[in-house]
N, C-alpha and C positions, 0 to 999 in steps of 0.2 A: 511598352507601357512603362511610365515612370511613376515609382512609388512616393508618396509624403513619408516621415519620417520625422518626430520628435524632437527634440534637441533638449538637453537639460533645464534652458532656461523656460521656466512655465509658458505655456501659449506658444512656444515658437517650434517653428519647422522646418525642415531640409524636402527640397523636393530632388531625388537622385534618378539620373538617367538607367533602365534598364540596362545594368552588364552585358545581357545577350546580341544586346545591339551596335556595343563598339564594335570598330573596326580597326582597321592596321593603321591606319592614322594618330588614332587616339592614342594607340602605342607609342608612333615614333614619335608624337606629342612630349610625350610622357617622358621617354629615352632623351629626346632633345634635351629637356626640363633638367637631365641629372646630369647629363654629360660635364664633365671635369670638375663631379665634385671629390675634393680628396679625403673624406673624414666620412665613414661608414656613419655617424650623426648628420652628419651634413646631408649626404646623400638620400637616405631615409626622410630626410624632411623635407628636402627637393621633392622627392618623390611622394608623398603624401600629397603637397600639396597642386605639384601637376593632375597626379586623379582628381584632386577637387575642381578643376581647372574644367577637365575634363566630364566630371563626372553632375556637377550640379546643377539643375535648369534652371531653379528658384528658389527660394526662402522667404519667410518674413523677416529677418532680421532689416534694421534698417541702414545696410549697405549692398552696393552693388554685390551684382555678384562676382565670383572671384574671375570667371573667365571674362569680365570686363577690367576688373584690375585683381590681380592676383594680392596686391600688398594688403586686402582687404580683412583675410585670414589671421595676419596681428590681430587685428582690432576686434579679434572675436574674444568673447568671456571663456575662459579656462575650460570650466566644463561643457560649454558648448561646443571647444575645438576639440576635447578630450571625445563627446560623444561623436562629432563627425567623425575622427580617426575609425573609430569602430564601426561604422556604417559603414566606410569606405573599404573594408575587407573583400568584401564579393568583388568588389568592381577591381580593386590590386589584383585579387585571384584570376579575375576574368582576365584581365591583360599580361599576367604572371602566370599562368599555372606551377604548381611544382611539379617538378623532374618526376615522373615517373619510374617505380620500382619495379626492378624484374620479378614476374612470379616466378613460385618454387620450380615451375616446372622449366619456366626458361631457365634458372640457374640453372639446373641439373641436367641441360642438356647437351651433351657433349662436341656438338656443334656449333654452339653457341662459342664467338669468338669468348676468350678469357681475358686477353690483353688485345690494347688498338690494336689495328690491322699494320700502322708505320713503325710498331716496335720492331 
């Protein structure tokens, strides 16, 4: 199920696809989207707007949406793209998770490799 969602400009709204329901696709979508970008800026904003790509079913604003043309995302009001960035967090998550920390107890387990295994 896909939620509405506000956008700063009065009256208007983002309709975003539940996270729970991407797939590996939407990944490599996504990975395709940033591939050979050189500037850690550059890339981040590939990637922002691949999720959007991915991630939006509809809006009121009046432009397509961006998985019809992605260049549509310019032509959005500041604070409208500033608040989509921050909707779009679950969905980067869903398709990002971060790395996972060993607990205390795996650290301390003496079994537990210390260094890779090819060192």
């Amino acid at each position: 199920m896909s939620d509405r969602h506000p956008l700063a400009t009065e009256g208007s709204w983002v309709q975003l696809r539940d996270p729970r329901t991407l797939k590996s696709g939407d990944k490599r979508r996504v990975l395709r989207a940033i591939r050979g970008g050189d500037e850690t800026g550059e890339v981040a904003l590939s990637m922002l707007d691949a999720i959007a790509v991915v991630a939006i079913e509809s809006w009121s604003l009046t432009l397509p949406v961006p998985a019809q043309d992605a260049a549509v995302l310019d032509l959005m009001e500041i604070a409208d793209y500033d608040r989509l960035s921050d909707l779009l967090g679950p969905t980067q998550e869903a398709l990002f998770p971060a790395s996972v920390e060993a607990t205390p107890e795996q650290a301390e387990d003496e079994k537990s490799p210390t260094e890779p295994s090819a060192a």
